[in-house]
MIPA-876514 format. One line per 3 residues: number of its first residue (from 1); for each residue x, y, z of N, C-alpha, C. Coordinates in pm, 1 decimal, always signed. Atoms other than C-alpha are relative to their C-alpha. Last residue first. Layout:
REM MIPA-876514
NUM> X:Y:Z:X:Y:Z:X:Y:Z  ...
REM end
This chain:
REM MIPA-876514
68> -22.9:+158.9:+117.4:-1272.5:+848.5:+1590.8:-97.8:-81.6:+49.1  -84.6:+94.0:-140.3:-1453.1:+1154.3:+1674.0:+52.3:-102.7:-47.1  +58.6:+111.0:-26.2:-1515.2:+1397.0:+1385.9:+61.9:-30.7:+118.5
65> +56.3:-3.3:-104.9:-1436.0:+1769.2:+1363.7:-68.0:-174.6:+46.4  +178.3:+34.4:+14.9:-1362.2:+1740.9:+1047.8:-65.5:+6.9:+76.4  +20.0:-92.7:+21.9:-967.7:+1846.7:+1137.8:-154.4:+13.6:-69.3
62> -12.0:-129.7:-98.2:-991.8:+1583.6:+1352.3:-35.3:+160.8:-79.9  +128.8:-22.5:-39.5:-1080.7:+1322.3:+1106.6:-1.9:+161.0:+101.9  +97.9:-59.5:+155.6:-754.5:+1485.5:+853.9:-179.2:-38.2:+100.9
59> +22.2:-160.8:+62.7:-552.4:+1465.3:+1144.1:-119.4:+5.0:-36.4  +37.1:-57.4:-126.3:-639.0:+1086.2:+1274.8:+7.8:+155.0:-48.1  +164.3:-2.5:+23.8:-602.6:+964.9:+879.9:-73.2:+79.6:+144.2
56> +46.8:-79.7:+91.9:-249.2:+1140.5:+911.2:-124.9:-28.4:-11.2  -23.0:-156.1:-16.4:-128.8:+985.6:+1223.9:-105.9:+110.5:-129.4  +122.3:+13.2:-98.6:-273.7:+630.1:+1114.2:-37.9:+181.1:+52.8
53> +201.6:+7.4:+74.6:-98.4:+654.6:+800.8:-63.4:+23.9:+98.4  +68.5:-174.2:+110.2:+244.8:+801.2:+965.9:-90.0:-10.0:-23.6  -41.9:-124.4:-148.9:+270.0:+461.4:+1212.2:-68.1:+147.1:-25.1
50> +124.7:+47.0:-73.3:+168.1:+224.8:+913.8:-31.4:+139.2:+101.2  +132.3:-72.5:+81.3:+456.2:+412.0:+746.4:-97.1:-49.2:+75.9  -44.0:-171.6:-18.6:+700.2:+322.6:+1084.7:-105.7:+66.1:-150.8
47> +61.2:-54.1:-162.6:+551.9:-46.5:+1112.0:+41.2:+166.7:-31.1  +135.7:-39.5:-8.8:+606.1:-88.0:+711.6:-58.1:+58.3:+119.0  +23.3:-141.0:+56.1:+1011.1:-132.8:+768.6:-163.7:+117.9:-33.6
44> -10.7:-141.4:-134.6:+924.6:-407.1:+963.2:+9.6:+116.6:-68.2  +141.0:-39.8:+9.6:+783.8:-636.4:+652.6:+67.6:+141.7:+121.5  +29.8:-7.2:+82.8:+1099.0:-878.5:+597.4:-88.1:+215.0:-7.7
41> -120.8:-134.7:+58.2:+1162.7:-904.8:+923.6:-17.6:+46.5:-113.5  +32.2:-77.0:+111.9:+786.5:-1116.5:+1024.8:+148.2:+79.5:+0.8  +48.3:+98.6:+56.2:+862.5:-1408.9:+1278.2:+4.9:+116.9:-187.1
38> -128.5:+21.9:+42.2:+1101.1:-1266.1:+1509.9:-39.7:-32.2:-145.3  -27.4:+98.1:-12.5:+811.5:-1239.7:+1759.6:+112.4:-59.3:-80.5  -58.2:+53.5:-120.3:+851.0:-893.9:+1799.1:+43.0:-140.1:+54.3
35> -158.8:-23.3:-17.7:+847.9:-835.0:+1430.5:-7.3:-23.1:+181.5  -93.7:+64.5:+42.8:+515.1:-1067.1:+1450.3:+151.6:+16.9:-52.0  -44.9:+191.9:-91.3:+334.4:-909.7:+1699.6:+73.7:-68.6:-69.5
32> -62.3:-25.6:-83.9:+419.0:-533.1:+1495.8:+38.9:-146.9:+117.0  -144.1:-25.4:+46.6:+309.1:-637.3:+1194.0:+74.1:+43.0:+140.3  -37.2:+129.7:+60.7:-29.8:-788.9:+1296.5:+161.4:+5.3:-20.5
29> -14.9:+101.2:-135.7:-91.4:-504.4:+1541.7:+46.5:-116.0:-79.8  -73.0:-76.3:-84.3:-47.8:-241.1:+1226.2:+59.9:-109.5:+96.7  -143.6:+41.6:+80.6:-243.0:-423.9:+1018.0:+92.7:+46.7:+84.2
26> -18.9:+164.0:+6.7:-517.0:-430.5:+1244.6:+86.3:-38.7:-58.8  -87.0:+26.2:-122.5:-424.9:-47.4:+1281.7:+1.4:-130.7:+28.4  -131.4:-16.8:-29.9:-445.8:+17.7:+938.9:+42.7:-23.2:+139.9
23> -152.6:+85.4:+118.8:-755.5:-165.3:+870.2:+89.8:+33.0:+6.7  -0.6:+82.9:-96.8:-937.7:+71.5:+1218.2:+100.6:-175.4:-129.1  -55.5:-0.8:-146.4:-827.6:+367.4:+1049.0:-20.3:-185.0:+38.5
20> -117.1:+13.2:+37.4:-911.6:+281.5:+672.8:+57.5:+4.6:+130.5  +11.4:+80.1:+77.3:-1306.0:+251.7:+809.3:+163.0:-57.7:-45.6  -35.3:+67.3:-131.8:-1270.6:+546.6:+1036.0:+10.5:-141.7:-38.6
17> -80.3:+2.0:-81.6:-1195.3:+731.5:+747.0:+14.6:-57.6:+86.7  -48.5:+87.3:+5.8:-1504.0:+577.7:+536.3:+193.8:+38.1:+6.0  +16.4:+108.8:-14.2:-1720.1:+669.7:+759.8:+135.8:-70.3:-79.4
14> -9.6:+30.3:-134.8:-1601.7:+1037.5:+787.0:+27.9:-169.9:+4.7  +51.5:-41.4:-99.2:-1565.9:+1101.4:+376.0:-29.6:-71.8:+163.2  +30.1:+100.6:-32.8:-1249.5:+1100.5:+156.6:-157.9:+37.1:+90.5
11> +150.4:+3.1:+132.2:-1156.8:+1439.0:-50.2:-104.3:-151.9:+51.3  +88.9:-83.1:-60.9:-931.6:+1499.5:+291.2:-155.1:+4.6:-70.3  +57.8:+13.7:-75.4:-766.0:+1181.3:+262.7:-127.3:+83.6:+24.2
8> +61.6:+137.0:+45.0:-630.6:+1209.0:-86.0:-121.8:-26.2:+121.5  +126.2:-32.2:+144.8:-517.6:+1566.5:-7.6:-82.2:-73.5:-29.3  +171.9:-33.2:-89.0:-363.7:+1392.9:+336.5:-65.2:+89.8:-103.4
5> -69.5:-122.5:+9.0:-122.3:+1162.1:+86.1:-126.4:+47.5:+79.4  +148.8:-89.9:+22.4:-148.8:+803.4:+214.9:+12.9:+126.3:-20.7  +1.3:-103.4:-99.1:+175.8:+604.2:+132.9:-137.2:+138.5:-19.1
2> -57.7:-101.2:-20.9:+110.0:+305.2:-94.1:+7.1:+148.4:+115.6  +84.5:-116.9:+0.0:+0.0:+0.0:+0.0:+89.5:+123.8:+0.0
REM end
């Protein structure tokens, strides 16, 4: 997946921000239990974009005034 630009985000609407939120952070937990477990190396480099996506879809609801 490519890196989320917040232009891309902002033309998006509420539902289906919280929608990419809660898929990036299940991805998120998946990649992160399995670089701790040793199991996933390959893939770590993704935990730190994962990291930025979540940051940036959280902005862009915020600045909507939404809740997550």
């Amino acid at each position: 997946m490519p890196q989320l630009r917040p232009r891309e985000l902002r033309n998006q609407d509420a539902d289906k921000l919280r929608q990419m939120l809660f898929d990036l952070r299940s991805e998120l937990s998946k990649l992160a239990g399995g670089a701790q477990r040793g199991i996933v190396k390959k893939d770590v480099g993704n935990i730190r974009r994962l990291r930025k996506d979540i940051a940036r879809v959280i902005t862009v609801l915020q600045e909507k005034g939404v809740r997550e």
